[in-house]
N, CA, C and O of each residue as an XYZ file, in Angstrom:
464
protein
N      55.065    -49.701    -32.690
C      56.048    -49.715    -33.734
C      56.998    -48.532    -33.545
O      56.649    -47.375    -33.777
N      57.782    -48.753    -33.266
C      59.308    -47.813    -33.477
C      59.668    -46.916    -34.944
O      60.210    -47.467    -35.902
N      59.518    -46.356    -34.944
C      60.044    -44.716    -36.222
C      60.964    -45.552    -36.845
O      61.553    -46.453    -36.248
N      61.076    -45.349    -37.750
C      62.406    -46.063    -38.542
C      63.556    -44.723    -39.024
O      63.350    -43.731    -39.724
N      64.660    -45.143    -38.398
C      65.689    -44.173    -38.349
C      65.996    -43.761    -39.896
O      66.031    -44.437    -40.925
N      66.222    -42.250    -39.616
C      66.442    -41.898    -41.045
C      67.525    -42.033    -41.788
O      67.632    -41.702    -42.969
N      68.605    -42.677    -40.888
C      69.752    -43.378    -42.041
C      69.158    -44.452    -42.937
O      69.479    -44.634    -44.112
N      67.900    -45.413    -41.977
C      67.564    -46.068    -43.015
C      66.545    -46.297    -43.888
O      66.232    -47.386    -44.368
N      65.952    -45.064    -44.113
C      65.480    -44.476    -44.742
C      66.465    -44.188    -46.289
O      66.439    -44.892    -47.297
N      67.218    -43.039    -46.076
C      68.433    -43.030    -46.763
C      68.920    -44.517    -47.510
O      69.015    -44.813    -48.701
N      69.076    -44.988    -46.762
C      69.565    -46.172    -47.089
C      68.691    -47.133    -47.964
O      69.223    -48.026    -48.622
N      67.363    -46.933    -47.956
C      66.789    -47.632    -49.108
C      66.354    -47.353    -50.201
O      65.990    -47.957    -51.210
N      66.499    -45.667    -49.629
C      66.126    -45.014    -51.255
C      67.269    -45.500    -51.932
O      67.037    -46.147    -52.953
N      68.810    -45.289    -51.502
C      69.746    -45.493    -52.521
C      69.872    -46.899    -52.934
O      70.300    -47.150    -54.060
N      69.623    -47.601    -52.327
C      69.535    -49.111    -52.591
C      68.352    -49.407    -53.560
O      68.502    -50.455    -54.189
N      67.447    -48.859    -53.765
C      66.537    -49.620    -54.481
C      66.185    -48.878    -56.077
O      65.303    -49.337    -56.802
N      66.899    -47.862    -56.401
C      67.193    -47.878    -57.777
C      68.922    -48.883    -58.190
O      69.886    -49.317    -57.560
N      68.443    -48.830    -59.601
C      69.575    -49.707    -60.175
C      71.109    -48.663    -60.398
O      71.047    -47.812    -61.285
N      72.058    -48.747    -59.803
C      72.723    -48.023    -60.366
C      73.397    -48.261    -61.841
O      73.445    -49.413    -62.272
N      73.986    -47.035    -62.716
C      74.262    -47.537    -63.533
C      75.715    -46.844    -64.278
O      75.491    -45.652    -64.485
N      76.717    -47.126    -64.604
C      77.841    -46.449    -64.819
C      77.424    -45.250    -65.777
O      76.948    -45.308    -66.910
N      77.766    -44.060    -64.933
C      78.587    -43.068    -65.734
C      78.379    -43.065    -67.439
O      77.669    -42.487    -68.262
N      79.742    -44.349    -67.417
C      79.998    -44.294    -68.935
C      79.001    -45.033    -69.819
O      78.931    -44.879    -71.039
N      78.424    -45.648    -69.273
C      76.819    -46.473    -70.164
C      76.146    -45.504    -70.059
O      75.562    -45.464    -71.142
N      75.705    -44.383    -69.279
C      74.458    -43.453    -69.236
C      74.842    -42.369    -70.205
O      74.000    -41.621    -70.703
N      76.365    -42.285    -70.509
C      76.396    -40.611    -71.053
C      75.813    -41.018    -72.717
O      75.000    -40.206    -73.159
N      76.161    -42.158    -73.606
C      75.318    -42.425    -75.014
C      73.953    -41.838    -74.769
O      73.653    -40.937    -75.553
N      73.129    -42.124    -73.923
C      71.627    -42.051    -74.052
C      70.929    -40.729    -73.372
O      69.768    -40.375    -73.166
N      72.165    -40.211    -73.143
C      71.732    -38.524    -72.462
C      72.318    -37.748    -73.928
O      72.291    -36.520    -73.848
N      72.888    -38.364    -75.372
C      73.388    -37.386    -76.040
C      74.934    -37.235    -76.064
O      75.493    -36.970    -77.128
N      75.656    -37.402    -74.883
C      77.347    -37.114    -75.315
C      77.842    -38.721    -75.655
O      77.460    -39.831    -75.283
N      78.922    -38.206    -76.581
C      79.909    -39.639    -76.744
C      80.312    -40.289    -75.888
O      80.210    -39.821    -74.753
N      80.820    -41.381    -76.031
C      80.863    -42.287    -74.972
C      82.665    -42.162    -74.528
O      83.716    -41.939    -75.128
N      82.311    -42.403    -73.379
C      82.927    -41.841    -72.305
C      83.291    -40.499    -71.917
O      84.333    -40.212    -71.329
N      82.339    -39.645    -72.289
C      82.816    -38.088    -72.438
C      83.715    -37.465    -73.165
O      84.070    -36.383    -72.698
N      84.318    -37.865    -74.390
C      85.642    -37.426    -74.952
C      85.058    -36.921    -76.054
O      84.948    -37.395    -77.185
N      84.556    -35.512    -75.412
C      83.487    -34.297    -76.435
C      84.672    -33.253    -76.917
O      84.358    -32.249    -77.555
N      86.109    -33.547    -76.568
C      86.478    -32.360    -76.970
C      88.090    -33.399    -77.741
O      88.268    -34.614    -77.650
N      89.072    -32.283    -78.490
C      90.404    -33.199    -79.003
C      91.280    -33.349    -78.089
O      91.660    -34.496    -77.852
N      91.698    -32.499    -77.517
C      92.417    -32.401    -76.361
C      92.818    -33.807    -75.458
O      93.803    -34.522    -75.273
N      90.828    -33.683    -74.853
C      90.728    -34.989    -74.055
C      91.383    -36.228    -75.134
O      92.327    -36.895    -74.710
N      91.019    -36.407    -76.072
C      91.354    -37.267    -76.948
C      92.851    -37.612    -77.053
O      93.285    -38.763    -77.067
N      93.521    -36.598    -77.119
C      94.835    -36.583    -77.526
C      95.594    -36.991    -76.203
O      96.594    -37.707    -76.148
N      95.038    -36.496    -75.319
C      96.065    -36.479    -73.965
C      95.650    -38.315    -73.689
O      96.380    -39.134    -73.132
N      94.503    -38.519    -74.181
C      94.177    -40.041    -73.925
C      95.468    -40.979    -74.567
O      96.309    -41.721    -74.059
N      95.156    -40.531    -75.971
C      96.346    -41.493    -76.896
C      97.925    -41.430    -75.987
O      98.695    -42.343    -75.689
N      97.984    -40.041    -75.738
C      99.376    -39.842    -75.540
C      99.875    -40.747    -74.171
O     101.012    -41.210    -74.089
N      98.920    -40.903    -73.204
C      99.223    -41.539    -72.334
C      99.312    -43.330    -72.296
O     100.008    -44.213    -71.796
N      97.840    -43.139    -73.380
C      98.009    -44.957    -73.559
C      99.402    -45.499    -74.395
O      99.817    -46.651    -74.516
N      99.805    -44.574    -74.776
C     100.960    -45.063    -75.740
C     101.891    -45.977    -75.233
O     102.388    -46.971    -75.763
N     102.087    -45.363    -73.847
C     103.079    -46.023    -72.832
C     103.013    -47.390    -72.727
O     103.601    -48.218    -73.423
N     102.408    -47.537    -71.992
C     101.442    -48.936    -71.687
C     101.644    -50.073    -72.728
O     102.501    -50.942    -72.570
N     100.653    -50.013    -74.003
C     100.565    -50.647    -74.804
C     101.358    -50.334    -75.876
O     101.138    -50.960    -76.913
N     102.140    -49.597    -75.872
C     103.031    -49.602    -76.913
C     104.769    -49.583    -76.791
O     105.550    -50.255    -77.464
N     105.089    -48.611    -75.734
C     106.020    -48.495    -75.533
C     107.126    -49.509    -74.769
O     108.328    -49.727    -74.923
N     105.751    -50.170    -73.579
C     106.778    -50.939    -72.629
C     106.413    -52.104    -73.455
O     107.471    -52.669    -73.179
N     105.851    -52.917    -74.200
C     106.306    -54.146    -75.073
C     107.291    -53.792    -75.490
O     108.337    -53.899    -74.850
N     107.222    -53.294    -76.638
C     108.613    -52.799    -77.743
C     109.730    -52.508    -77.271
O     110.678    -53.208    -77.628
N     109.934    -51.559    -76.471
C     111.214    -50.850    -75.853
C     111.372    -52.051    -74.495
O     112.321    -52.834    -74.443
N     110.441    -52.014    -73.624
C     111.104    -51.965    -71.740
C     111.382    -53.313    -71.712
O     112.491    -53.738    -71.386
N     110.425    -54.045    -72.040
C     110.623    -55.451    -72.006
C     111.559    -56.062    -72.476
O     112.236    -56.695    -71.666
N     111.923    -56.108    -73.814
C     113.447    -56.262    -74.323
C     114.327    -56.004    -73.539
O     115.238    -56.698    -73.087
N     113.999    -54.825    -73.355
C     115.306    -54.082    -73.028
C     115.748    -54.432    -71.736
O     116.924    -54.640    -71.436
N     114.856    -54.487    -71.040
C     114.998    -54.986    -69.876
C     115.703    -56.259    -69.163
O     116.289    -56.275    -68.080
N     115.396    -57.733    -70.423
C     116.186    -58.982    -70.326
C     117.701    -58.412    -70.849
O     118.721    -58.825    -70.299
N     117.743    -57.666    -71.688
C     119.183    -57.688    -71.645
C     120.320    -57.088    -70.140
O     121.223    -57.493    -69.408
N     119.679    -56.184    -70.336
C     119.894    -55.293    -69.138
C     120.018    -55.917    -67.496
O     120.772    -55.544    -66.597
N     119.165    -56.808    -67.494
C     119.200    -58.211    -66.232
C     120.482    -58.978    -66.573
O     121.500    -58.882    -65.886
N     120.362    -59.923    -67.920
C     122.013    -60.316    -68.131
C     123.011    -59.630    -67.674
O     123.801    -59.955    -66.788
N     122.952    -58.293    -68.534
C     124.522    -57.536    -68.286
C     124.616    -57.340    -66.716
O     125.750    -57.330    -66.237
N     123.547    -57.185    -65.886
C     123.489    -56.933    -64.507
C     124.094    -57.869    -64.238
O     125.298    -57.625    -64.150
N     123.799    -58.974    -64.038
C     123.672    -60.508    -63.361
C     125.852    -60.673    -63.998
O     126.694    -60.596    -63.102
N     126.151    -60.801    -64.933
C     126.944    -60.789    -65.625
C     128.104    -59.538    -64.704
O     129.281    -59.705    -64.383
N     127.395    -58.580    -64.530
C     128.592    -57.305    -63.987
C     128.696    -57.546    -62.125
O     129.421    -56.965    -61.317
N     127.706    -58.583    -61.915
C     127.790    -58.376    -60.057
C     128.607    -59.770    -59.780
O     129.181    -60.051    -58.728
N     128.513    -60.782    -61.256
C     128.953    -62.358    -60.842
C     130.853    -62.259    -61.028
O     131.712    -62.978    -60.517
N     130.979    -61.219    -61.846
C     132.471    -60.558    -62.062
C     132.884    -59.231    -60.908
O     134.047    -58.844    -60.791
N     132.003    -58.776    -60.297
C     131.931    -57.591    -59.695
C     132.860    -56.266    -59.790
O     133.522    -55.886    -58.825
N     132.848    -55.485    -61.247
C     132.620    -54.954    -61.864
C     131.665    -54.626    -62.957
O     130.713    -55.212    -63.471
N     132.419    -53.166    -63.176
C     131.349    -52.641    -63.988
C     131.830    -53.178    -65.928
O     132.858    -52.758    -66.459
N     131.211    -53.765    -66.375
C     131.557    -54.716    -67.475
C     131.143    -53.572    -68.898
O     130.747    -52.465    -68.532
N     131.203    -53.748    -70.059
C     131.147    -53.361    -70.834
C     129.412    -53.642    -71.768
O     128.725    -52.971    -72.538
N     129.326    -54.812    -71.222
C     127.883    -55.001    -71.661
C     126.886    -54.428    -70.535
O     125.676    -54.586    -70.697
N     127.197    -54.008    -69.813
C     126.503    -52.996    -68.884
C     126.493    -51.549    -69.166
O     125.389    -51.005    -69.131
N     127.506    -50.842    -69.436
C     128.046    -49.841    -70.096
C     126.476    -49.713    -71.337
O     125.377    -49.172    -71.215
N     127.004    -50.362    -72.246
C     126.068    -50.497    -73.220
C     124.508    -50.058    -72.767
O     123.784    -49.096    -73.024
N     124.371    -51.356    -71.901
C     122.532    -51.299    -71.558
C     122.541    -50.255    -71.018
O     121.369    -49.970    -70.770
N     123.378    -49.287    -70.588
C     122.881    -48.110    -69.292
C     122.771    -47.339    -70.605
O     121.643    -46.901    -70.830
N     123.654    -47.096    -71.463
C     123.516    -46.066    -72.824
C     122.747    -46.176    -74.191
O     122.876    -45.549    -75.243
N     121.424    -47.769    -73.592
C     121.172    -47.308    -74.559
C     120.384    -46.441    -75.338
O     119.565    -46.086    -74.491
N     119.984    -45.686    -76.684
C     119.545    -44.857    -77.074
C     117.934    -45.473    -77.467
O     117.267    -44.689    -78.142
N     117.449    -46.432    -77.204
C     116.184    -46.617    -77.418
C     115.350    -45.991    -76.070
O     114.409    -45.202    -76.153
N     115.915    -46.527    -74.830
C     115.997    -45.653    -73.670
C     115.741    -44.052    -73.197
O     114.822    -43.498    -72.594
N     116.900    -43.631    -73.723
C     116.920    -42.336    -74.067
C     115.774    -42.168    -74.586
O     114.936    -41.756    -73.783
N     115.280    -42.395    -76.034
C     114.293    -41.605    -76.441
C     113.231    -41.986    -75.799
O     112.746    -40.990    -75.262
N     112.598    -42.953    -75.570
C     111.383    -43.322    -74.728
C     111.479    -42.351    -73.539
O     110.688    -41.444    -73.801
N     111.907    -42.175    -72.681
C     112.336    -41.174    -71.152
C     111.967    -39.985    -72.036
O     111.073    -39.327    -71.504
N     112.427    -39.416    -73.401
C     112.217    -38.172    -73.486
C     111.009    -37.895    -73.597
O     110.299    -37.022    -73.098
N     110.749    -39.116    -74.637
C     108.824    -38.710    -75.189
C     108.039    -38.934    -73.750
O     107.048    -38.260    -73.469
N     108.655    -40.093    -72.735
C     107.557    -39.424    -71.185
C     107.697    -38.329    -71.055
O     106.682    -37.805    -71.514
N     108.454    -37.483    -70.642
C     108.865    -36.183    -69.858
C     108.127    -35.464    -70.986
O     107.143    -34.875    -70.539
N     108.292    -35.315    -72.371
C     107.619    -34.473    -73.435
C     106.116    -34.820    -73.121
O     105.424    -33.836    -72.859
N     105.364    -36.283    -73.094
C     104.002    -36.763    -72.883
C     103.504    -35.955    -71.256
O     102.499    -35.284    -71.021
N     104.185    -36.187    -70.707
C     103.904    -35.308    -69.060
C     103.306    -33.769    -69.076
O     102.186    -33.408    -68.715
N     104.866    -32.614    -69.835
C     103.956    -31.642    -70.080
C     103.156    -31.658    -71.032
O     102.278    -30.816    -70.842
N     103.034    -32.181    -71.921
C     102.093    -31.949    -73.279
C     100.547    -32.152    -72.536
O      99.668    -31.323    -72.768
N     100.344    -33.085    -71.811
C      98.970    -33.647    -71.551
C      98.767    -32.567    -70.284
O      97.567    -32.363    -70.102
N      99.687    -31.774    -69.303
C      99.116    -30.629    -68.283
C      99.048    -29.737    -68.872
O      98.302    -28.883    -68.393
N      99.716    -29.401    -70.154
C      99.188    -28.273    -70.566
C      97.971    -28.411    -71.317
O      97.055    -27.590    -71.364
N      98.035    -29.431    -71.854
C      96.498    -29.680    -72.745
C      95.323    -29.570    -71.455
O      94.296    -28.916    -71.638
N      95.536    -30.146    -70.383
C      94.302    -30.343    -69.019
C      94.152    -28.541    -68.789
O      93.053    -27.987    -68.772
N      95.225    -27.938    -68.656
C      94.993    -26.413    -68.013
C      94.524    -25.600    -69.047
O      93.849    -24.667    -68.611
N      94.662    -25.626    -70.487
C      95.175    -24.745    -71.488
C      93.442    -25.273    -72.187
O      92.942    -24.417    -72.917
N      92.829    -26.217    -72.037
C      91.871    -26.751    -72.772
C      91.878    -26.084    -74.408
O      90.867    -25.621    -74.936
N      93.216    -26.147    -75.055
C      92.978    -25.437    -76.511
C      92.210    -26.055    -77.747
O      92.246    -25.307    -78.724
N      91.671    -26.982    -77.899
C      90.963    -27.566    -78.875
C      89.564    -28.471    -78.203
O      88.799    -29.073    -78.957
């Protein structure tokens, strides 16, 4: 009989327990689930999901079919049209871009600064 190589060795220890996520194990060791033991983590969570599920329905998507018209509309005339003008200025835009750039540093300083 031939030695059995110790990669596979290795290889069956890790194979023959069950693995099990992270985030299912941390409830039953005591921390909250998914680790979000502190506000910070919490906050920088919200601030980022906001985007996603809140922002690009409401704002991008709309905004966006119009913004395709006035496109489609300013290249079939080829100029720059007035309902283009518009979609490039508009102020729903604006503020969404600001609150990213504001959400960007807010959440590195919350990661470096760990204040709450």
């Amino acid at each position: 009989m031939t030695p059995e190589p110790e990669i596979c060795r290795i290889a069956a220890r890790i194979g023959s327990g069950q693995r099990v996520p992270r985030a299912s194990r941390s409830p039953s060791k005591g921390y909250p689930f998914l680790g979000l033991t502190t506000g910070w983590m919490l906050l920088s969570l919200i601030m980022v999901l906001v985007f996603p599920f809140v922002l690009a329905p409401l704002v991008y998507i709309p905004t966006s079919r119009t913004f395709d018209a006035a496109m489609a509309d300013a290249r079939a005339k080829g100029v720059m049209t007035a309902e283009l003008r518009a979609a490039f200025a508009n102020p729903a835009l604006n503020y969404v871009r600001w609150y990213e750039a504001i959400a960007i540093v807010v959440v590195v300083t919350l990661m470096v600064l760990k204040p709450f």
